[in-house]
C-alpha positions as a Python dict, from the first residue, in 0.01 Angstrom:
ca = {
    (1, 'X'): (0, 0, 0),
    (2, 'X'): (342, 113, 87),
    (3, 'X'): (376, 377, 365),
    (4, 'X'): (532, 629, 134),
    (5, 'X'): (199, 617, -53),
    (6, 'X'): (4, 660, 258),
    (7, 'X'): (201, 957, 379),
    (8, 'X'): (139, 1100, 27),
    (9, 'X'): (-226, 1041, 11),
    (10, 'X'): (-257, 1196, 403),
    (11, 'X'): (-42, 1522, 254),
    (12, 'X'): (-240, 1548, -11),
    (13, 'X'): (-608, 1492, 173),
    (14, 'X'): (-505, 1753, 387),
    (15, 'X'): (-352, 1987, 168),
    (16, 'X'): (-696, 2121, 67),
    (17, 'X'): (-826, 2473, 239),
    (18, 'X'): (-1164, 2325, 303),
    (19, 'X'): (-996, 2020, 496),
    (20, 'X'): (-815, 2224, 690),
    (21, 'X'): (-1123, 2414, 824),
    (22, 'X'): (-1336, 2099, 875),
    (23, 'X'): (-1008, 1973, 1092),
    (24, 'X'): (-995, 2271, 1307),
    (25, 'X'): (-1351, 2321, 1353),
    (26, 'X'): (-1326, 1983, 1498),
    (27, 'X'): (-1059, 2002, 1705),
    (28, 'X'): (-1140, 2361, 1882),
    (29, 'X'): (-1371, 2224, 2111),
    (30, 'X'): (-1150, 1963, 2246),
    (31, 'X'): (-853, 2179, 2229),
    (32, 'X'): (-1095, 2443, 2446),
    (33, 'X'): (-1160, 2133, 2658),
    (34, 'X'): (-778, 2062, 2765),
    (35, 'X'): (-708, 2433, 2812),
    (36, 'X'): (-1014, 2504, 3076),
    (37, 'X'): (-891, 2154, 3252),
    (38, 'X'): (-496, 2273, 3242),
    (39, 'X'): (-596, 2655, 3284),
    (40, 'X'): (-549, 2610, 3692),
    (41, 'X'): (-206, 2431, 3706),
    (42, 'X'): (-75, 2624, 3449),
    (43, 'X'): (-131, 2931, 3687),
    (44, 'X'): (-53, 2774, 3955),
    (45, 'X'): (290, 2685, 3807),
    (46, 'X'): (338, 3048, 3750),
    (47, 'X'): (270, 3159, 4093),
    (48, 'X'): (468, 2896, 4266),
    (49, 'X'): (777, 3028, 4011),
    (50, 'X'): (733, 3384, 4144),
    (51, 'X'): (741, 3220, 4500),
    (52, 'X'): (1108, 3007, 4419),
    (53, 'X'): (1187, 3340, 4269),
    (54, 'X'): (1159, 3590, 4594),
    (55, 'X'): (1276, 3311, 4805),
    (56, 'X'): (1574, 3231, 4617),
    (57, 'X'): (1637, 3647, 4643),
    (58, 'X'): (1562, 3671, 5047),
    (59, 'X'): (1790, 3338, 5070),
    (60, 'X'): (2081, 3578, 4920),
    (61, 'X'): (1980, 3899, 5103),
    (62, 'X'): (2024, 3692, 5397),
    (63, 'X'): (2319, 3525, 5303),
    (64, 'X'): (2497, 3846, 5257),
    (65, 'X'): (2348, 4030, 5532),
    (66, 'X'): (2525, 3727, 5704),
    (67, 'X'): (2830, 3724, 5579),
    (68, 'X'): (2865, 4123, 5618),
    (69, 'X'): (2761, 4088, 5974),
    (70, 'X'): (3050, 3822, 6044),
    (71, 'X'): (3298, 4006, 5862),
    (72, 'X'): (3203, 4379, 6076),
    (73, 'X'): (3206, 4142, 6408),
    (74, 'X'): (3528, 3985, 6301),
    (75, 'X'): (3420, 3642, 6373),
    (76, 'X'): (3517, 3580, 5997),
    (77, 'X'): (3782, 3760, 5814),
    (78, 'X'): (3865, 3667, 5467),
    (79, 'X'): (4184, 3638, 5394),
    (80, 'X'): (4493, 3479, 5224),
    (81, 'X'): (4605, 3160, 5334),
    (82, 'X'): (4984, 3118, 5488),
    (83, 'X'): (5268, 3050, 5280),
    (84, 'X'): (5290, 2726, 5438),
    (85, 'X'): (4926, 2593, 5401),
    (86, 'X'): (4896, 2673, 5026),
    (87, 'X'): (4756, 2450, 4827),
    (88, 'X'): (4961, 2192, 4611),
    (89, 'X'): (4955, 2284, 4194),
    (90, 'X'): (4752, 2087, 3994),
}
């Protein structure tokens, strides 16, 4: 038997309404298996996003808060570089 053949008959076996049923009737309890096992890293995956999420945003609050601090205290002032230390074109 040729694998086309196989892959036909498989298509065809599960073509059929009835099949279909019998399949997921068979597969819901292990499918209801996997999901109570995964159900507590999948939340804890979404809690420890939220966390990345509010530290990445007090990281920047801070980072600006920072920077406007230095920039009011004049310990850093952004500006232009001399003429003479510009950089070389490309």
């Amino acid at each position: 038997m040729t694998t086309s053949t196989i892959r036909d008959s498989c298509i065809e076996f599960f073509q059929k309404e009835e099949i279909k049923h019998y399949v997921k009737e068979i597969l819901r309890p292990i499918v209801q298996i996997i999901y109570n096992e995964v159900y507590p890293y999948i939340w804890l995956i979404c809690f420890y996003s939220v966390f990345l999420i509010f530290l990445t945003l007090a990281n920047l609050g801070l980072l600006l808060w920072i920077r406007t601090l230095m920039v009011s205290t004049r310990v850093y002032t952004p500006s232009l570089p001399p003429s003479s230390m510009t950089l070389p074109p490309l």
